[in-house]
C-alpha positions in Angstrom: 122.8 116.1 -62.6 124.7 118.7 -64.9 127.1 119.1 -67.1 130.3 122.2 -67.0 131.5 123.6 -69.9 134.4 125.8 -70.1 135.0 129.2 -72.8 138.6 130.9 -72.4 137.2 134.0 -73.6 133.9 135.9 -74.9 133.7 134.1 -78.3 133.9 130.9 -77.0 131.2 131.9 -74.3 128.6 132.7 -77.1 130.1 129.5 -79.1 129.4 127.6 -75.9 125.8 128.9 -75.6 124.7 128.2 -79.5 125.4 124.8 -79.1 124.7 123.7 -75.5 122.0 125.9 -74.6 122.6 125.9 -70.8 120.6 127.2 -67.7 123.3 129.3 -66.1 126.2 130.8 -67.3 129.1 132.1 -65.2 130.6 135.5 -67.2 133.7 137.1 -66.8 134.0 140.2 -67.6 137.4 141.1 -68.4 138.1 138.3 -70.9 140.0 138.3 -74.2 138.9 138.4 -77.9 135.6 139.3 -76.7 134.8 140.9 -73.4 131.8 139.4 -71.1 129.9 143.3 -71.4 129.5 142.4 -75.3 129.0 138.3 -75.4 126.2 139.0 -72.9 124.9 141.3 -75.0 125.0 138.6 -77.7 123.7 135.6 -76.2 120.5 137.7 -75.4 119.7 139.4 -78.7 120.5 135.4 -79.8 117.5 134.7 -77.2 115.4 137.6 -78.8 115.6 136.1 -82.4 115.1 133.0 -81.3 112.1 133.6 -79.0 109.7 131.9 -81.0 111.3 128.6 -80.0 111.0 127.7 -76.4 113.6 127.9 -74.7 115.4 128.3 -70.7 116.6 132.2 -70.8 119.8 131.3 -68.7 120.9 133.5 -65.8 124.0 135.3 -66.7 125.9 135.7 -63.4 128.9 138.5 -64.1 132.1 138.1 -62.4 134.9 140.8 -61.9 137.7 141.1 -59.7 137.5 145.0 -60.7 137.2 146.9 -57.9 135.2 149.9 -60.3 132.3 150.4 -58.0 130.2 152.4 -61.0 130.2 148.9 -63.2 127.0 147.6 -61.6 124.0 149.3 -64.4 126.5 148.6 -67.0 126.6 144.9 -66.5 122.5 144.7 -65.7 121.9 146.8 -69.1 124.4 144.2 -70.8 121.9 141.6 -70.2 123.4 140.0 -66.9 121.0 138.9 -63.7 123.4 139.2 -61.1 126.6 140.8 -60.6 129.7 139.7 -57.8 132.4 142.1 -57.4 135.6 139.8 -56.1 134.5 137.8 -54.1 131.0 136.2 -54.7 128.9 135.0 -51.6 127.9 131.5 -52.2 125.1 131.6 -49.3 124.0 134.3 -51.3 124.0 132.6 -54.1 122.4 129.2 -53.2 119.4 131.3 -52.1 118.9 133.1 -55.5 119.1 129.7 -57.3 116.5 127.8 -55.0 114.3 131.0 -55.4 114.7 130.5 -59.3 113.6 126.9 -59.2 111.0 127.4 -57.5 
């Protein structure tokens, strides 16, 4: 099983992450207080200090309904895995995350 948690904007996505720790986390980009570009950036320099301890790295999946085409190395420099543009392909998906558990 799993569990969902929910952050309303980027703070509360890295507040999220330092307590629960979770696999996978689903990043919009275009979120108040903080935007996803610079709590991605945060959860993984949060990985890097703590890489001593062993820990999942989760798979940051950024979302965006922005139809900027150029966005794409921006978001994979940020720290994200995988990028949808509007509409994400959930075939597409399912396939990346059996090949991740395998």
């Amino acid at each position: 099983g799993f569990s969902v948690e929910h952050a309303s904007n980027g703070q509360e996505a890295i507040d999220c992450y330092q307590q629960y720790r979770p696999h996978l986390i689903w990043m919009d980009l275009l979120m108040p207080v903080l935007d996803g570009y610079e709590a991605t950036r945060q959860i993984r320099a949060a990985q890097a200090e703590a890489s001593a301890r062993i820990e999942p790295n989760p798979v940051i999946i950024a979302l965006t309904a922005s139809p900027v085409a150029d966005m794409h190395s921006d978001i994979l420099a940020a720290g994200s895995m995988i990028f949808g543009q509007c509409s994400l392909s959930i075939l597409g998906l399912s396939l990346y995350t059996k090949r991740m558990t395998i």
